[in-house]
mmCIF file as gemmi writes it, N, C-alpha and C atoms, coordinates in Angstrom:
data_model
loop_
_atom_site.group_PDB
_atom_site.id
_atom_site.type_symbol
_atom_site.label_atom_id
_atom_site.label_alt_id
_atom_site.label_comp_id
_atom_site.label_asym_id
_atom_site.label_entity_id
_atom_site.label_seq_id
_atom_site.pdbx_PDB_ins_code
_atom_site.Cartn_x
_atom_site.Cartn_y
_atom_site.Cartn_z
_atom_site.occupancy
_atom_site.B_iso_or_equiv
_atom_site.pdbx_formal_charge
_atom_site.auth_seq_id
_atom_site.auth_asym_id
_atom_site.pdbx_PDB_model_num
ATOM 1 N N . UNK Axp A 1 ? -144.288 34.749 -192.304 1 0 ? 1 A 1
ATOM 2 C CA . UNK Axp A 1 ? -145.207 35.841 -192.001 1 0 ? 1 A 1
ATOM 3 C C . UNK Axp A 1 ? -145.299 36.036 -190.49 1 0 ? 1 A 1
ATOM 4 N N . UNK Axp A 2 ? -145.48 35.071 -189.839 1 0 ? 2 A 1
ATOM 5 C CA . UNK Axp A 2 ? -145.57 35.13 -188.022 1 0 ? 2 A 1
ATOM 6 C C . UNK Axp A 2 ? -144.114 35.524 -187.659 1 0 ? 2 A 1
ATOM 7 N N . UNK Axp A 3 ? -143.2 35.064 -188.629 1 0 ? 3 A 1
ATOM 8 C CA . UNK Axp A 3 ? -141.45 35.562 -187.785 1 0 ? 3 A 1
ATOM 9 C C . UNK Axp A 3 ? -141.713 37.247 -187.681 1 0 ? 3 A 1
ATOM 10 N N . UNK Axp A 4 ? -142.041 38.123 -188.818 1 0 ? 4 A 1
ATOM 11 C CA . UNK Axp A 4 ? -142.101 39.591 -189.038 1 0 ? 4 A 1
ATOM 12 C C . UNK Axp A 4 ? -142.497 40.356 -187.16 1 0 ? 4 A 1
ATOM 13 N N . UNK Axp A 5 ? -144.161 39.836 -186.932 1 0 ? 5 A 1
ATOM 14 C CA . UNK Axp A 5 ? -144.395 40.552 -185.947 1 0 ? 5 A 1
ATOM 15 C C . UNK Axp A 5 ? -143.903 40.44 -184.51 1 0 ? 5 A 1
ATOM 16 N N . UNK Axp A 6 ? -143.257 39.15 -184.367 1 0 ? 6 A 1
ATOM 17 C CA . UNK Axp A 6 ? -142.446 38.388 -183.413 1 0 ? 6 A 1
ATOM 18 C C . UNK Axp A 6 ? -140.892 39.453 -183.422 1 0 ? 6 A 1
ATOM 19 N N . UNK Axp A 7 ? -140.71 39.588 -184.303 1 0 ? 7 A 1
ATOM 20 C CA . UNK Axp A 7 ? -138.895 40.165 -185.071 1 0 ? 7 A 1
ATOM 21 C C . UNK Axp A 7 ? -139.975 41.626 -184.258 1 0 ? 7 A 1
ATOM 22 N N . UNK Axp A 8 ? -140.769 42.335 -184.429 1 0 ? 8 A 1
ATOM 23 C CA . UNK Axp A 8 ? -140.98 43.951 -184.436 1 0 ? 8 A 1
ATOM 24 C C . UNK Axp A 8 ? -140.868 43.763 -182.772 1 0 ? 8 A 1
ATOM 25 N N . UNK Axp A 9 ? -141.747 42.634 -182.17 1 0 ? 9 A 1
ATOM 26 C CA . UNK Axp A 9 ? -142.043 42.66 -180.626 1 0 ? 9 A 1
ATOM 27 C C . UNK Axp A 9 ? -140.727 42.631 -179.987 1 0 ? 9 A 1
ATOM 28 N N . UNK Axp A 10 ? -139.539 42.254 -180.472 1 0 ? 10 A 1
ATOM 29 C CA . UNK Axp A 10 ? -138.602 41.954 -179.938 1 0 ? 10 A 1
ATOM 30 C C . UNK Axp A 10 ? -137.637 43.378 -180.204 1 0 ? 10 A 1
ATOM 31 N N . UNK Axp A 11 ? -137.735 43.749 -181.5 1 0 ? 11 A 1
ATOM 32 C CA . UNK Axp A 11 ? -137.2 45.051 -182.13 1 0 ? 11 A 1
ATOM 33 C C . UNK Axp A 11 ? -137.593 46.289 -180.794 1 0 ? 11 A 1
ATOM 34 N N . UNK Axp A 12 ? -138.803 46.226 -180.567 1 0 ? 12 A 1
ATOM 35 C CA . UNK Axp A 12 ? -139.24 47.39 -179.679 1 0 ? 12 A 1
ATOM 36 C C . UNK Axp A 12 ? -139.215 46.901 -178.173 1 0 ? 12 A 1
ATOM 37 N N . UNK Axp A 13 ? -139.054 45.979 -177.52 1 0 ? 13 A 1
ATOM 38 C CA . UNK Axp A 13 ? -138.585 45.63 -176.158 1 0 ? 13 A 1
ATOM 39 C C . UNK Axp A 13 ? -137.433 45.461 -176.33 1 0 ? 13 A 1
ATOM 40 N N . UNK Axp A 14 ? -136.214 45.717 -177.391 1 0 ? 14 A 1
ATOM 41 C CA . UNK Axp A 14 ? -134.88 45.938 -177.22 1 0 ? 14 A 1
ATOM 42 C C . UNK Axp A 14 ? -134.876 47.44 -177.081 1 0 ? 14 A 1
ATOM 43 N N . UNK Axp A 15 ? -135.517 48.046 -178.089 1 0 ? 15 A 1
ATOM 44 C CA . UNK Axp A 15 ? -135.893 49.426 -177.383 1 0 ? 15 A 1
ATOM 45 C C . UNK Axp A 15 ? -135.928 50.365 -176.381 1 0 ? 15 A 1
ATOM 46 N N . UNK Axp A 16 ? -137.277 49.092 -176.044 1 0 ? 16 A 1
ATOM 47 C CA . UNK Axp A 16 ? -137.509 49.994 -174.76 1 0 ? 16 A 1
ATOM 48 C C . UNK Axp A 16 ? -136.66 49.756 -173.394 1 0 ? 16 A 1
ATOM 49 N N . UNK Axp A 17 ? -136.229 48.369 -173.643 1 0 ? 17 A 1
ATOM 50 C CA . UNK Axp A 17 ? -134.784 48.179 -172.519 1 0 ? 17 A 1
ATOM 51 C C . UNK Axp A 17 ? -133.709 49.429 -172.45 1 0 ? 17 A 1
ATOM 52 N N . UNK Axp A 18 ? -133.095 49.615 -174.136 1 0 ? 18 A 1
ATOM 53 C CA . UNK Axp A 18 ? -132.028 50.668 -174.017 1 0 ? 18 A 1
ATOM 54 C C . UNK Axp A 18 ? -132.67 51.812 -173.53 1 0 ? 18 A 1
ATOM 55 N N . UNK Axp A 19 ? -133.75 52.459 -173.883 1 0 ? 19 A 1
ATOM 56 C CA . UNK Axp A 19 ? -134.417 53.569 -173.567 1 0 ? 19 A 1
ATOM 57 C C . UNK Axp A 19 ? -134.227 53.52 -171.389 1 0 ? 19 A 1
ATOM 58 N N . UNK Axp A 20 ? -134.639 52.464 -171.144 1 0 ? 20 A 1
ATOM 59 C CA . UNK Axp A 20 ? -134.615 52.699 -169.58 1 0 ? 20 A 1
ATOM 60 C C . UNK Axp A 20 ? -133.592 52.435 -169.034 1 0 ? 20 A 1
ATOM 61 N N . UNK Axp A 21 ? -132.302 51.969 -169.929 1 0 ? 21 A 1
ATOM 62 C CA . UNK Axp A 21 ? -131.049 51.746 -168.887 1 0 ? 21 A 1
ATOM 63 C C . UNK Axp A 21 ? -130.513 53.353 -168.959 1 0 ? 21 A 1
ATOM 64 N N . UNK Axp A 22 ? -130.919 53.923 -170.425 1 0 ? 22 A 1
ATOM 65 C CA . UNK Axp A 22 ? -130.427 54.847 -170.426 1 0 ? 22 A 1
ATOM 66 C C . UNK Axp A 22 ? -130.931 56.291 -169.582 1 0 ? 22 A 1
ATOM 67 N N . UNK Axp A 23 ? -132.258 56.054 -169.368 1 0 ? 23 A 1
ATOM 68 C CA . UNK Axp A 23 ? -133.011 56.704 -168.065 1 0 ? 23 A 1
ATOM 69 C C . UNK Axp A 23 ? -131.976 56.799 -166.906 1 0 ? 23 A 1
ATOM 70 N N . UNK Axp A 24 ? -131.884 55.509 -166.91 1 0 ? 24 A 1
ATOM 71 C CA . UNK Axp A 24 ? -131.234 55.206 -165.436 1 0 ? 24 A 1
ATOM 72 C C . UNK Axp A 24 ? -129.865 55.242 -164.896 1 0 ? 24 A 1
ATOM 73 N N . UNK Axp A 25 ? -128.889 55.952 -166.291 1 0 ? 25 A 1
ATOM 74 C CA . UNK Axp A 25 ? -127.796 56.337 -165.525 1 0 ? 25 A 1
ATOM 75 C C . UNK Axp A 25 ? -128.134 57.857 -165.809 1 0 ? 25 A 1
ATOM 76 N N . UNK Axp A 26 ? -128.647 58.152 -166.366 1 0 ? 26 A 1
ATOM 77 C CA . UNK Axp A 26 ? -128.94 59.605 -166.425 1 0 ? 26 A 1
ATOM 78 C C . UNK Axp A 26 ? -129.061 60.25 -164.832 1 0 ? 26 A 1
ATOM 79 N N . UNK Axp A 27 ? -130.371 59.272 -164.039 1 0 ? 27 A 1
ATOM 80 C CA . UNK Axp A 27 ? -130.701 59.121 -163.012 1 0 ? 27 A 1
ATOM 81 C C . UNK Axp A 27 ? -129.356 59.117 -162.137 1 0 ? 27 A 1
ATOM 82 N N . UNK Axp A 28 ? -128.669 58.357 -161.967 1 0 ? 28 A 1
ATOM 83 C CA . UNK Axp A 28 ? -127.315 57.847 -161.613 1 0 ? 28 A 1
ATOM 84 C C . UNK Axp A 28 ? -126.688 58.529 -161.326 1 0 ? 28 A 1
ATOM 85 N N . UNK Axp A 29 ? -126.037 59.365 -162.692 1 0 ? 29 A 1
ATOM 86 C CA . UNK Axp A 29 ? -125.3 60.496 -163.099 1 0 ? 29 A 1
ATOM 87 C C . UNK Axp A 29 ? -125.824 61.676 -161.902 1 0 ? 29 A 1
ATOM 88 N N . UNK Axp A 30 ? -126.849 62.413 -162.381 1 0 ? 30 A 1
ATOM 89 C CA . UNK Axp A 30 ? -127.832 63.25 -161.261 1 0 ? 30 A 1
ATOM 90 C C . UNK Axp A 30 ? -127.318 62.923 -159.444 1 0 ? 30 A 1
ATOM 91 N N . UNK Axp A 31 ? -127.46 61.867 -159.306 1 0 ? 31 A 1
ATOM 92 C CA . UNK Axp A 31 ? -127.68 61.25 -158.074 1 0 ? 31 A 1
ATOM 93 C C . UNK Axp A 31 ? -126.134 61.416 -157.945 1 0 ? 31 A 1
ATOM 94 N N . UNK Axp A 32 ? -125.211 61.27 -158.15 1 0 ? 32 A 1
ATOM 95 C CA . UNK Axp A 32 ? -123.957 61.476 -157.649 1 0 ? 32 A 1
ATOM 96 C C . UNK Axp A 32 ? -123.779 62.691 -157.603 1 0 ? 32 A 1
ATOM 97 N N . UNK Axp A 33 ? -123.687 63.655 -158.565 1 0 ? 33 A 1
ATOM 98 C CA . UNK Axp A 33 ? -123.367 64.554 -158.883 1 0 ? 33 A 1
ATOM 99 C C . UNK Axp A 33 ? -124.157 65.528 -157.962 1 0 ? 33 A 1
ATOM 100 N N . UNK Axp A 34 ? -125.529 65.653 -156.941 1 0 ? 34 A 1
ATOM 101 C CA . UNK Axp A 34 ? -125.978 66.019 -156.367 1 0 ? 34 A 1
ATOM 102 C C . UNK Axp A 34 ? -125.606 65.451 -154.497 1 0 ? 34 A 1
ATOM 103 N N . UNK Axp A 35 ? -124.468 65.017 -154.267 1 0 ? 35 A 1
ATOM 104 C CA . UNK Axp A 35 ? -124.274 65.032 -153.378 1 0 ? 35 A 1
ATOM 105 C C . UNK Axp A 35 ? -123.903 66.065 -152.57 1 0 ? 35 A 1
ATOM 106 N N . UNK Axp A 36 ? -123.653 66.487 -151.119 1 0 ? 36 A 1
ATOM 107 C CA . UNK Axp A 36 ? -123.464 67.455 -150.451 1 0 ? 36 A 1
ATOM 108 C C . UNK Axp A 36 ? -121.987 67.682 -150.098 1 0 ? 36 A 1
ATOM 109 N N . UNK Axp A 37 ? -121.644 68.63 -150.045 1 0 ? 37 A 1
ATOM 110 C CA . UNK Axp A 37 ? -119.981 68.47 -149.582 1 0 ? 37 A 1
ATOM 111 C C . UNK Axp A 37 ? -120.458 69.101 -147.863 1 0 ? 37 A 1
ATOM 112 N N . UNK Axp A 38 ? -119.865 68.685 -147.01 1 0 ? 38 A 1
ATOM 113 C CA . UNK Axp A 38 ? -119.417 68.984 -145.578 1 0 ? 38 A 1
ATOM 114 C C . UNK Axp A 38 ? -118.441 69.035 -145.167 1 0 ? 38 A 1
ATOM 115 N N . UNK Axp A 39 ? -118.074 70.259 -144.664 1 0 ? 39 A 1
ATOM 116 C CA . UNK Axp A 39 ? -116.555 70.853 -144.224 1 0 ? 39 A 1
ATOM 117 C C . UNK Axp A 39 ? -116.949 71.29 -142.429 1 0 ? 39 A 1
ATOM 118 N N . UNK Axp A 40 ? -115.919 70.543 -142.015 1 0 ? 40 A 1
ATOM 119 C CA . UNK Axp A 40 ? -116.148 70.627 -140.544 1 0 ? 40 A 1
ATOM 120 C C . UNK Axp A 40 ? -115.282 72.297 -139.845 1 0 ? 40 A 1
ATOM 121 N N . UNK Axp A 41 ? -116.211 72.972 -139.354 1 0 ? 41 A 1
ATOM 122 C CA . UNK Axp A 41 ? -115.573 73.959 -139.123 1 0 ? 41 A 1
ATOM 123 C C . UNK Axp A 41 ? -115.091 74.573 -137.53 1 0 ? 41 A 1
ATOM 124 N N . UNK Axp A 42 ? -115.389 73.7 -136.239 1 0 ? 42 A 1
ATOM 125 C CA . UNK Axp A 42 ? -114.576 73.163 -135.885 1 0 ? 42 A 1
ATOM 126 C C . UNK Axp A 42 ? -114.636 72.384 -134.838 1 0 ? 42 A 1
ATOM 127 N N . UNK Axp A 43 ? -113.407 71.607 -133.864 1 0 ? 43 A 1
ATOM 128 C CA . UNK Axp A 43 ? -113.659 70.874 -133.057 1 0 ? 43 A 1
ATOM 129 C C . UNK Axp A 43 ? -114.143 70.939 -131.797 1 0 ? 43 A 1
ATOM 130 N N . UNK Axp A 44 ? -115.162 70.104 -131.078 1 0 ? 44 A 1
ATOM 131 C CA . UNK Axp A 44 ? -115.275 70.425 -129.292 1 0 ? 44 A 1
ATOM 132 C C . UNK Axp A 44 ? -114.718 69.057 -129.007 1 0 ? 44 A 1
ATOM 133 N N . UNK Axp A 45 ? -114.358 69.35 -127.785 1 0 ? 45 A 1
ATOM 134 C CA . UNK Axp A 45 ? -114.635 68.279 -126.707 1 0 ? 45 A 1
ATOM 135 C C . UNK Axp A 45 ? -115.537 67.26 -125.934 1 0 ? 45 A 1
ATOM 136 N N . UNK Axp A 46 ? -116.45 68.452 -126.151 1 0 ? 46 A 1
ATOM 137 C CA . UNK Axp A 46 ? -117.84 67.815 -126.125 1 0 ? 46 A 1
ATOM 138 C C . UNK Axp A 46 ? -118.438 67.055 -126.679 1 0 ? 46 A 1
ATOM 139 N N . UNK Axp A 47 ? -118.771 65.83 -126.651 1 0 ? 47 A 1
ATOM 140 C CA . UNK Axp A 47 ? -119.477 64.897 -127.36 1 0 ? 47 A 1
ATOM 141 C C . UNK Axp A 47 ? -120.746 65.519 -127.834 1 0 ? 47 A 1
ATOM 142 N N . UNK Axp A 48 ? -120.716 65.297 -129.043 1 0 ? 48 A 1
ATOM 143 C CA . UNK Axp A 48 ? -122.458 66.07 -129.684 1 0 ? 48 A 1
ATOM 144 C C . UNK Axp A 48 ? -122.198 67.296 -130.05 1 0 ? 48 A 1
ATOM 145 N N . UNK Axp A 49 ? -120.987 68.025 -129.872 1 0 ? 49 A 1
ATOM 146 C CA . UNK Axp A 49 ? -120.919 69.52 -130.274 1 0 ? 49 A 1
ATOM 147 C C . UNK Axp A 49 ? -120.477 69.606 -131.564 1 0 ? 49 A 1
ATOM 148 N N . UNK Axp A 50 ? -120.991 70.337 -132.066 1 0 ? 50 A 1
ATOM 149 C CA . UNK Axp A 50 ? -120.505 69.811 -133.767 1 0 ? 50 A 1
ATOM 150 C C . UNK Axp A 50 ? -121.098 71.843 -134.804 1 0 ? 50 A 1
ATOM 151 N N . UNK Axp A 51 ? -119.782 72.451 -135.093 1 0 ? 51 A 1
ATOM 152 C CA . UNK Axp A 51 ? -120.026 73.097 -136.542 1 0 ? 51 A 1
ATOM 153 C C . UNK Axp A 51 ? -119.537 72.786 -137.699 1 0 ? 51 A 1
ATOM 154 N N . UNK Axp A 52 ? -120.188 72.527 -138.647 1 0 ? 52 A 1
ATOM 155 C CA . UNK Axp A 52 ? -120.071 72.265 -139.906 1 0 ? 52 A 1
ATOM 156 C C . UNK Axp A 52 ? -121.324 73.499 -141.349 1 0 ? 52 A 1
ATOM 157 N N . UNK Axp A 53 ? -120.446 73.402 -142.573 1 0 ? 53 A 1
ATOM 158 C CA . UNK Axp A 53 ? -120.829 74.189 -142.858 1 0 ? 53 A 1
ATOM 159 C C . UNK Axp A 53 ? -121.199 72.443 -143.865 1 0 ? 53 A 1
ATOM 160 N N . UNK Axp A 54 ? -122.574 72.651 -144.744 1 0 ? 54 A 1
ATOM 161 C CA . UNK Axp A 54 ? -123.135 72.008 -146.187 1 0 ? 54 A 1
ATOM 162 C C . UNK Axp A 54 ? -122.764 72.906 -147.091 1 0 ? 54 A 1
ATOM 163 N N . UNK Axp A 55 ? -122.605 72.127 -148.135 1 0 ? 55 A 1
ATOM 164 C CA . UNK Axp A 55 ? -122.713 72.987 -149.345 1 0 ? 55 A 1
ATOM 165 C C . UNK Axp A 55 ? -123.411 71.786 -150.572 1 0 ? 55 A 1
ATOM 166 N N . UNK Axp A 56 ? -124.011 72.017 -151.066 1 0 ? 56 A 1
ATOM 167 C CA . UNK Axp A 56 ? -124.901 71.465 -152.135 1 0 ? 56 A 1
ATOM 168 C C . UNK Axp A 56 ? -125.253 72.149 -153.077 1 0 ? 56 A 1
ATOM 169 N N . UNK Axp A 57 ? -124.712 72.062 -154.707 1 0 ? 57 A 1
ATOM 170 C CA . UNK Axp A 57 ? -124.995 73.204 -155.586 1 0 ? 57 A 1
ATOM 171 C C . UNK Axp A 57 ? -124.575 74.701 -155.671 1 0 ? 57 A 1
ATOM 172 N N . UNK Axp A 58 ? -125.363 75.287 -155.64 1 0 ? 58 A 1
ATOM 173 C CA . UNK Axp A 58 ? -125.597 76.982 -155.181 1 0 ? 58 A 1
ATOM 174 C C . UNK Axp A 58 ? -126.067 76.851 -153.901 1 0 ? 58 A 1
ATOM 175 N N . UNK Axp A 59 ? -126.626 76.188 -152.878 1 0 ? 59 A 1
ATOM 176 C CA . UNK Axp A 59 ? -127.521 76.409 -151.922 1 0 ? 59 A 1
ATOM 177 C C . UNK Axp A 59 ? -126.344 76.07 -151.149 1 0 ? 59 A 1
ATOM 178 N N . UNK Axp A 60 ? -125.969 76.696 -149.187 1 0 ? 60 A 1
ATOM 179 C CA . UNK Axp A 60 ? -125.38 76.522 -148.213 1 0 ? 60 A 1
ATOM 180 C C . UNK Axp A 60 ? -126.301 76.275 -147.352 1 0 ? 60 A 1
ATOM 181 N N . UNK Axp A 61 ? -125.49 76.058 -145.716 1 0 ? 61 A 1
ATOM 182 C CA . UNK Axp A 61 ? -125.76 76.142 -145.045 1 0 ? 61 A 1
ATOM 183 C C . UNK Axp A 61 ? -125.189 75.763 -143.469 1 0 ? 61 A 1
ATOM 184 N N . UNK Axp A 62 ? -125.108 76.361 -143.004 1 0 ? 62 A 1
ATOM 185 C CA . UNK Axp A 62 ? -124.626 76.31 -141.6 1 0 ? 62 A 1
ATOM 186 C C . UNK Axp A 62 ? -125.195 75.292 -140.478 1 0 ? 62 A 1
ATOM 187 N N . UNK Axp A 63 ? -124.59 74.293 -139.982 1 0 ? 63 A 1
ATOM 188 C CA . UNK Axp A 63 ? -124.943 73.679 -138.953 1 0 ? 63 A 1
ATOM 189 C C . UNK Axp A 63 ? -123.963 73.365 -137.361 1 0 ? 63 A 1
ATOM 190 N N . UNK Axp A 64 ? -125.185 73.638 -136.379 1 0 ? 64 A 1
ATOM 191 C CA . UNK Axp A 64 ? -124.166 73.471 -135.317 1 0 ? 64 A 1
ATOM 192 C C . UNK Axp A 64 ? -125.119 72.681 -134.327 1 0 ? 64 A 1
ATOM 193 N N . UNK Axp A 65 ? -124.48 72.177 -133.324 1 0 ? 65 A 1
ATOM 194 C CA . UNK Axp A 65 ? -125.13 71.182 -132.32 1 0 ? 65 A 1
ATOM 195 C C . UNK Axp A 65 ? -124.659 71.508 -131.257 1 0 ? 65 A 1
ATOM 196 N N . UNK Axp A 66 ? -125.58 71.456 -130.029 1 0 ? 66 A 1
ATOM 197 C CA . UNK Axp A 66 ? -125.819 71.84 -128.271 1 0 ? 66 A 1
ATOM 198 C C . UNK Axp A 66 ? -124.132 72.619 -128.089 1 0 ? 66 A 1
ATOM 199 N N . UNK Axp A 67 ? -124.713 74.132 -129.268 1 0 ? 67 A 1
ATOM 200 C CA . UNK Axp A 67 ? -123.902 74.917 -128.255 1 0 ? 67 A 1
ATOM 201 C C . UNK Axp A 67 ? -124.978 75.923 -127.661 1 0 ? 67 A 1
ATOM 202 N N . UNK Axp A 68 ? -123.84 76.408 -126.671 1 0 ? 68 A 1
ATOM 203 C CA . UNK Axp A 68 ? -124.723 76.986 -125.31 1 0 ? 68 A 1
ATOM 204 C C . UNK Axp A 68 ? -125.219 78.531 -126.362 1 0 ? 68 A 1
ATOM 205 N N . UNK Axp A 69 ? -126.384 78.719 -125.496 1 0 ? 69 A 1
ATOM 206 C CA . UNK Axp A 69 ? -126.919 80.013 -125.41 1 0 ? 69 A 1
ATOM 207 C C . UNK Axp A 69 ? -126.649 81.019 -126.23 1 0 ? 69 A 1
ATOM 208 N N . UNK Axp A 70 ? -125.234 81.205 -125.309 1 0 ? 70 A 1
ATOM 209 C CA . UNK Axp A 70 ? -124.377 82.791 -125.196 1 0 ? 70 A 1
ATOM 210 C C . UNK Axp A 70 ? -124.048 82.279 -126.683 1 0 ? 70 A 1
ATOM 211 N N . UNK Axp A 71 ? -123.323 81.141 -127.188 1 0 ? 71 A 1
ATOM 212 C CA . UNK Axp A 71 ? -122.466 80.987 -128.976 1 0 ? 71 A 1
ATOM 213 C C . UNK Axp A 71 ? -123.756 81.172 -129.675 1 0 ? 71 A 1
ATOM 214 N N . UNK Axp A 72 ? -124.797 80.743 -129.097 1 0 ? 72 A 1
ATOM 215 C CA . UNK Axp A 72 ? -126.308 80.771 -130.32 1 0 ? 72 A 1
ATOM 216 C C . UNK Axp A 72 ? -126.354 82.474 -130.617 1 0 ? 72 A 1
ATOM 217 N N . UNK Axp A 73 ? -126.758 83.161 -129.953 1 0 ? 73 A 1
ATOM 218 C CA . UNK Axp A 73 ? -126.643 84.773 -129.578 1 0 ? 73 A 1
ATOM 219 C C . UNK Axp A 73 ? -126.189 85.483 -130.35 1 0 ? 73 A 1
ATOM 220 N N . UNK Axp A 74 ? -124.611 85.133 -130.417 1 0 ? 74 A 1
ATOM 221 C CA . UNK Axp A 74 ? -123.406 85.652 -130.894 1 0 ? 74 A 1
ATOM 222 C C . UNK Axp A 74 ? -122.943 85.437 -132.415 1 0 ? 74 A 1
ATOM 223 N N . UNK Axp A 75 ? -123.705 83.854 -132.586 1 0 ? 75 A 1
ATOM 224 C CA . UNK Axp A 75 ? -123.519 84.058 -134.115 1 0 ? 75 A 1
ATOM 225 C C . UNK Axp A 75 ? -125.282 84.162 -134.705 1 0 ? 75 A 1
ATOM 226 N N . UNK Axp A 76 ? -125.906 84.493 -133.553 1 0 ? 76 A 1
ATOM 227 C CA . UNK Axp A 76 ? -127.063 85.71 -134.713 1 0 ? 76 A 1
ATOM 228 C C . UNK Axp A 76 ? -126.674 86.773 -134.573 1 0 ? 76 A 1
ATOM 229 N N . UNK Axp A 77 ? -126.185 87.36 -133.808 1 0 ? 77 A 1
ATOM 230 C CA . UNK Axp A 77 ? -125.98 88.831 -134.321 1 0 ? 77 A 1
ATOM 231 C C . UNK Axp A 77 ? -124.746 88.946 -135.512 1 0 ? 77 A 1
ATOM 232 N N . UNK Axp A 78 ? -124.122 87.875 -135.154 1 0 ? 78 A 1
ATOM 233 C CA . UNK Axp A 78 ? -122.84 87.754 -136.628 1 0 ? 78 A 1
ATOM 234 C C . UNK Axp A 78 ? -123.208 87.866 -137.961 1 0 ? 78 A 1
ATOM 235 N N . UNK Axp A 79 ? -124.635 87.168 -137.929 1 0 ? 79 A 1
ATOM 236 C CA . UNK Axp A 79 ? -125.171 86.864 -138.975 1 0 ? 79 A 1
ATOM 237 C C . UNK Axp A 79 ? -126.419 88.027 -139.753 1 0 ? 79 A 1
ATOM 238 N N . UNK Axp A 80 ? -126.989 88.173 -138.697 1 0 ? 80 A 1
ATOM 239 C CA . UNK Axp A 80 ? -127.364 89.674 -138.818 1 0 ? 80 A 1
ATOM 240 C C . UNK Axp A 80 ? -126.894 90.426 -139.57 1 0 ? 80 A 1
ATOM 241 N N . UNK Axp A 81 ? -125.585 90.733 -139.107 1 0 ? 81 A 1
ATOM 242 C CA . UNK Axp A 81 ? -125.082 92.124 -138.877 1 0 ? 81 A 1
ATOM 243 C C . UNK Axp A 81 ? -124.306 92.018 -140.294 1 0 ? 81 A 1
ATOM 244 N N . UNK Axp A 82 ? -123.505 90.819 -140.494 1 0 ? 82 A 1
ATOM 245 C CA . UNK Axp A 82 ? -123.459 90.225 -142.123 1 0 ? 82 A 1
ATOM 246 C C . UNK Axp A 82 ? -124.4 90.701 -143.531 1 0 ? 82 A 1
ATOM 247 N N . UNK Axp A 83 ? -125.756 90.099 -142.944 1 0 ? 83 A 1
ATOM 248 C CA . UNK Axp A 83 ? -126.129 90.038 -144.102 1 0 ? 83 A 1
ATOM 249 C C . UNK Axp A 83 ? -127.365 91.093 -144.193 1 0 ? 83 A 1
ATOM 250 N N . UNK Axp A 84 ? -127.123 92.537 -143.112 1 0 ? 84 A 1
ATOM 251 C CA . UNK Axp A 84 ? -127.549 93.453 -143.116 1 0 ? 84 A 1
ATOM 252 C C . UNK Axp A 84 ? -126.463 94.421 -144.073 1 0 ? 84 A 1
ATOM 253 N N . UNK Axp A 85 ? -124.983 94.545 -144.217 1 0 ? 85 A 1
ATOM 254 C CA . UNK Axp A 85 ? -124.666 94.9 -145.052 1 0 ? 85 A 1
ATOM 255 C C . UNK Axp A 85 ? -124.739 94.818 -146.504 1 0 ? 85 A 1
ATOM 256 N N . UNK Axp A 86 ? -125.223 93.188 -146.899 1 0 ? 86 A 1
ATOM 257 C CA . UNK Axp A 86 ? -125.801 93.267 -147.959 1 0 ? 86 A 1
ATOM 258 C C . UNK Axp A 86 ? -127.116 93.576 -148.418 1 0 ? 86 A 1
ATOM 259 N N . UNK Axp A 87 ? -128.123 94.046 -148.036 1 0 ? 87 A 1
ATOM 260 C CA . UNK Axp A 87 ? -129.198 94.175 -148.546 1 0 ? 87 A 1
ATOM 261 C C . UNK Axp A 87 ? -129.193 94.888 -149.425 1 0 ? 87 A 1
């Protein structure tokens, strides 16, 4: 009679083990599969100068580092002027 509820306690913490490993590559799965791709778009000389484009999912995005002024300028109006044709 005492083996029965001992046998159920063990029945349902085998359970609930599979239940959370299986959480957890689910988790896993997700977590890889949500990584970012980065494509370098292109080189300086400059130490620290850096364009690269992200891509993650559906979502982008553009990144660049200590360029001067005048390149900041030039690719807002690029960008502008881009995505003023689509509206």
């Amino acid at each position: 009679v005492n083996a029965q509820p001992e046998q159920s306690q063990e029945d349902a913490k085998d359970e609930l083990i599979t239940c959370i490993k299986t959480e957890l590559k689910i988790v896993e799965t997700k977590q890889q599969s949500d990584k970012a791709t980065v494509t370098l778009l292109a080189e300086f000389d400059s130490k620290g100068m850096f364009a690269r484009k992200r891509v993650k999912g559906r979502n982008f995005s553009y990144e660049f580092g200590r360029l001067s002024k005048d390149v900041q300028a030039e690719l807002d109006e690029a960008i502008q002027s881009i995505l003023g044709k689509h509206q």
